[in-house]
PLY file of the C-alpha trace (Angstrom):
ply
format ascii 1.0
element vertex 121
property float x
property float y
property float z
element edge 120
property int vertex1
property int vertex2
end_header
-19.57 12.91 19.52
-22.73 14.34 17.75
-25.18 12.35 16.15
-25.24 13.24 12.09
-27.79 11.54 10.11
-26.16 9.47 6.79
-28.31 7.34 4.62
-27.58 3.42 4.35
-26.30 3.67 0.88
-22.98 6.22 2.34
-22.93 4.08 5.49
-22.30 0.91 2.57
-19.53 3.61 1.37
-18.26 3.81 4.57
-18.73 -0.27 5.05
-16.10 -0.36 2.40
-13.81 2.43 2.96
-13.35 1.08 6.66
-13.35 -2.73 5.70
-15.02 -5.37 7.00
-12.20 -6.73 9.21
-11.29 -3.14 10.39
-14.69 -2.73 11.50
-14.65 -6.02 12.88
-11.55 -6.23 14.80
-11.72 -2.16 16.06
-15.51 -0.56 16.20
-15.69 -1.86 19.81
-12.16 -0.41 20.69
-13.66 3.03 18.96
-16.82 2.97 20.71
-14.70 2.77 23.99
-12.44 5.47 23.25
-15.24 7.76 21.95
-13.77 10.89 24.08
-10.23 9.95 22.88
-11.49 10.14 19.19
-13.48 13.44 19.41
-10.01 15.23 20.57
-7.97 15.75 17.50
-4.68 14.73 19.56
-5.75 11.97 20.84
-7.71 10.72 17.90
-3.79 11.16 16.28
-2.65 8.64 18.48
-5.16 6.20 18.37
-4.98 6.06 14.48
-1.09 5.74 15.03
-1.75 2.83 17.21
-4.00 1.23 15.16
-1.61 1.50 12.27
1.61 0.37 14.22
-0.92 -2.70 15.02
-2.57 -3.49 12.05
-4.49 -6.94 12.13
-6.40 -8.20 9.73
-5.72 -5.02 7.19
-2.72 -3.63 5.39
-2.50 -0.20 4.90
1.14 1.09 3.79
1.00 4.76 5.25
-0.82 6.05 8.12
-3.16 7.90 5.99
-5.11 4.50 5.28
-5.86 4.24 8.37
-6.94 7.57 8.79
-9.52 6.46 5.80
-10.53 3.84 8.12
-11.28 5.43 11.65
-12.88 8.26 9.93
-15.50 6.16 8.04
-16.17 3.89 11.17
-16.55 7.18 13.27
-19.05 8.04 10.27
-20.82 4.72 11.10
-21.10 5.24 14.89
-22.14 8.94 14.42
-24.91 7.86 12.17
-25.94 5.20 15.12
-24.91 2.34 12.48
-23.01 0.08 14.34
-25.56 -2.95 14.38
-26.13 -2.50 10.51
-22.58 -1.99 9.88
-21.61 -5.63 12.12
-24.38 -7.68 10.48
-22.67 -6.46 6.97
-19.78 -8.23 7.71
-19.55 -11.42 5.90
-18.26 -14.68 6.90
-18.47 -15.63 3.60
-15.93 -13.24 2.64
-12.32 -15.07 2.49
-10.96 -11.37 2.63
-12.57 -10.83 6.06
-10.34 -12.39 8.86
-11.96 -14.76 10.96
-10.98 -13.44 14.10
-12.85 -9.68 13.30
-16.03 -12.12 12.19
-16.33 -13.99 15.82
-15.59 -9.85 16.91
-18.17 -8.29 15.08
-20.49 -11.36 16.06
-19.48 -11.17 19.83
-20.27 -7.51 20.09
-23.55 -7.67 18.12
-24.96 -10.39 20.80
-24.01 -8.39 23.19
-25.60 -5.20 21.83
-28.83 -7.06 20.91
-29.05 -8.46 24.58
-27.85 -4.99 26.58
-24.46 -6.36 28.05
-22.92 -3.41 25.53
-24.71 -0.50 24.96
-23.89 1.79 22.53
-22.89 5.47 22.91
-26.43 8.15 23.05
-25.34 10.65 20.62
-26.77 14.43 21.29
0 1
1 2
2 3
3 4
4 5
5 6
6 7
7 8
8 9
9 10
10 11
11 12
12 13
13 14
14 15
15 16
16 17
17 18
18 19
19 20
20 21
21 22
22 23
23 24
24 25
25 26
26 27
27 28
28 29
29 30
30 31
31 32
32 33
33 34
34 35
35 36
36 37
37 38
38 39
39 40
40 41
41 42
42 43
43 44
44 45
45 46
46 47
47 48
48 49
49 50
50 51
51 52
52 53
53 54
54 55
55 56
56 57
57 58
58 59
59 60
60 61
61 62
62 63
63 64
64 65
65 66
66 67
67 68
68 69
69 70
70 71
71 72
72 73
73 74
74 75
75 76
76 77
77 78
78 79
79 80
80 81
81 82
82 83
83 84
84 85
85 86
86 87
87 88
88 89
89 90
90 91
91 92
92 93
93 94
94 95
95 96
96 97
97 98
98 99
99 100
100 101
101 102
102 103
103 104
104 105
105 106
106 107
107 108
108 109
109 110
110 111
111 112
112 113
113 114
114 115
115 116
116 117
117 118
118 119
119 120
């Protein structure tokens, strides 16, 4: 996975076209299964998964989904992931809890280098 810049107003964009709870409750799956998700047949399955296992989103066909990964992927490529978790709102009743207490879990751990995120070339 390459680094590609994106400016913060298409990483909002992609904020919304993931969801807040998608990003929550899968970004730190993703950014464990980066070299699953930079081979087309892999990345296949993974979105399959996801959408056989859909928690805290609905999406009705399999290409919603696809919508999803794809804009997170945008997000990680773009080295977004902290600005994409502190967007997620508690406030929110759409978000679920459980991808909140995620996205805050995995930002603490970012912030105090128990995760560290992928270096992009």
């Amino acid at each position: 996975m390459n680094f590609e810049p994106r400016n913060l107003e298409k990483i909002d964009d992609d904020i919304k076209s993931a969801g807040q709870s998608f990003i929550g409750g899968y970004i730190e799956d993703m950014l464990n299964r980066i070299p699953e998700l930079d081979d087309r047949h892999s990345k296949n399955k993974v979105i399959e998964e996801y959408f056989e296992d859909q928690q805290g989103f609905y999406d009705k066909d399999i290409g919603g989904t696809r919508t999803r990964v794809n804009a997170v992927i945008r997000i990680i490529k773009a080295n977004q992931v902290k600005y994409a978790l502190e967007k997620i709102d508690e406030r929110d009743t759409r978000v679920v809890s459980e991808a909140v207490k995620k996205a805050q879990s995995l930002l603490e751990r970012i912030e105090n280098g128990q995760f560290l995120l992928p270096k992009l070339g």
